[in-house]
N, C-alpha and C positions, 0 to 999 in steps of 0.2 A: 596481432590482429584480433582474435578471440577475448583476449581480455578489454579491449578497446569496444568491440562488441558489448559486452558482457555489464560490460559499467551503461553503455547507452543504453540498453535493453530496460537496465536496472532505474536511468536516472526518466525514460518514456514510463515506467510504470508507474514511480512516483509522481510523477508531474500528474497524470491520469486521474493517480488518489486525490492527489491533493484538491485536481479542479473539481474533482466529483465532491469531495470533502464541504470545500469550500462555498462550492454554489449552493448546497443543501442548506447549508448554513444559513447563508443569505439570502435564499430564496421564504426558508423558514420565518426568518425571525424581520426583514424590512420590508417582502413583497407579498403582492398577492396569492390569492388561490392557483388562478391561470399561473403565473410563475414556475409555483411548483410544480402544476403539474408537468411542463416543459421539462424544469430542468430533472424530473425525474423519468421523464422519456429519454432526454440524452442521458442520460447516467447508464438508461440501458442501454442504449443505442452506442456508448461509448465503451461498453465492455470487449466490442469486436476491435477495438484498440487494445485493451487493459489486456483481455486474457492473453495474447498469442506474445505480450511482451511481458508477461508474467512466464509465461510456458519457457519463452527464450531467456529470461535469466535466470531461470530455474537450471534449464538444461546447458545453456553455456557455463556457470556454477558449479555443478555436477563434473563436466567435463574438465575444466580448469583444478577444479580440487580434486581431481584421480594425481595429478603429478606435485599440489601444493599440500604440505601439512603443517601441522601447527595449531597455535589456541585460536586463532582469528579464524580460519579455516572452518576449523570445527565450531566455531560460535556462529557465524555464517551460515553456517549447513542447520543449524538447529535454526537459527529464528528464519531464515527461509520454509522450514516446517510449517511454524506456527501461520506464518503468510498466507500458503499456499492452504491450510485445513481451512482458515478464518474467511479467505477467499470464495472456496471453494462451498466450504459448510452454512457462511453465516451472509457475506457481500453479495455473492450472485444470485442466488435466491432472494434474498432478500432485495432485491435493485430489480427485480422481475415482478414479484409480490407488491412492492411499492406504486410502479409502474402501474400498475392493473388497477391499484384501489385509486389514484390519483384519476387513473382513465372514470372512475367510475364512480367519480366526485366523493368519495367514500374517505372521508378527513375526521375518522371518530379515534376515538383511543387506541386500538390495533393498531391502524396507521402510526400514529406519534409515539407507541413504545415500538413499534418496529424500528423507526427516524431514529429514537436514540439508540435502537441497539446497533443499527448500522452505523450511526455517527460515531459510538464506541469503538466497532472494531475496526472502521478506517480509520483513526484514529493510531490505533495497537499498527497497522501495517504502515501507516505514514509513521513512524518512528521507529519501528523493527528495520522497514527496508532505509531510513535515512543511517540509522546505526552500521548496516550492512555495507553504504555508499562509503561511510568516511572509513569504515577498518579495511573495505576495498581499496582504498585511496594509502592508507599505510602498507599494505600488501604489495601494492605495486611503487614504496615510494613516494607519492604525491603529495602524502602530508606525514609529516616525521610522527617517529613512533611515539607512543605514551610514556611523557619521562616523571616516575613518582619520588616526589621536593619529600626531601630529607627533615622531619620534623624534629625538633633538638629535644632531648629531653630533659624536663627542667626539674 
């Protein structure tokens, strides 16, 4: 049950990134001003999603690899790090930061090198955590392990 957890936990945080990724995206580059600034109120507003299902595959993770070892394991446990600092140090502050200059029609260059930095590192966590999804998926079975093709030597 914990690791059934553990993967949803994992596939709601992604899913989070991604819309938040995504809408930035498109609110940037096809819509208007109003647009953005919406969807960068929900990106905030949509963090009391993100964090507590970050927090839970962090800590159902933790839990599960006290009894699993191994290279996946431990590859898991390191790019969960990277997540959780990029999270913490650079996406939620900065998804707050955003927030504020949108509220306050404030669309000058801070704004749009902040946009790319945060597009950067959701970015790094939407492919750290999909990496984490499919070596959880060989961990448990659901997708066969990594088989490396014998190259001939000529």
């Amino acid at each position: 049950m914990k690791t059934k957890l553990h993967g949803l936990f994992g596939v709601i945080a992604l899913l989070c990134i991604a819309t938040f990724w995504s809408s930035t995206l498109i609110s940037e580059l096809f819509l208007g001003l109003a647009s953005v600034v919406v969807v960068k109120n929900a990106v905030l507003a949509g963090m009391w999603v993100l964090v507590p299902a970050m927090a839970a595959t962090g800590g159902s993770g933790f839990s599960l690899a006290r009894t699993r070892h191994g290279r996946l394991v431990d590859i898991k446990g390191r790019r969960m790090k990277v997540v959780a600092a990029n999270g913490l140090l650079v996406l939620l502050p900065s998804a707050y930061v955003l927030a504020s200059m949108a509220n306050a029609g404030r669309f000058d260059g801070a704004f749009y090198a902040l946009q790319g930095l945060e597009l950067a590192a959701g970015a790094v966590n939407l492919t750290l955590l999909a990496l984490n999804i499919r070596d959880g998926m060989r961990l448990t079975g659901r997708l066969s392990p990594v088989r490396h093709a014998l190259v001939p030597r000529g």
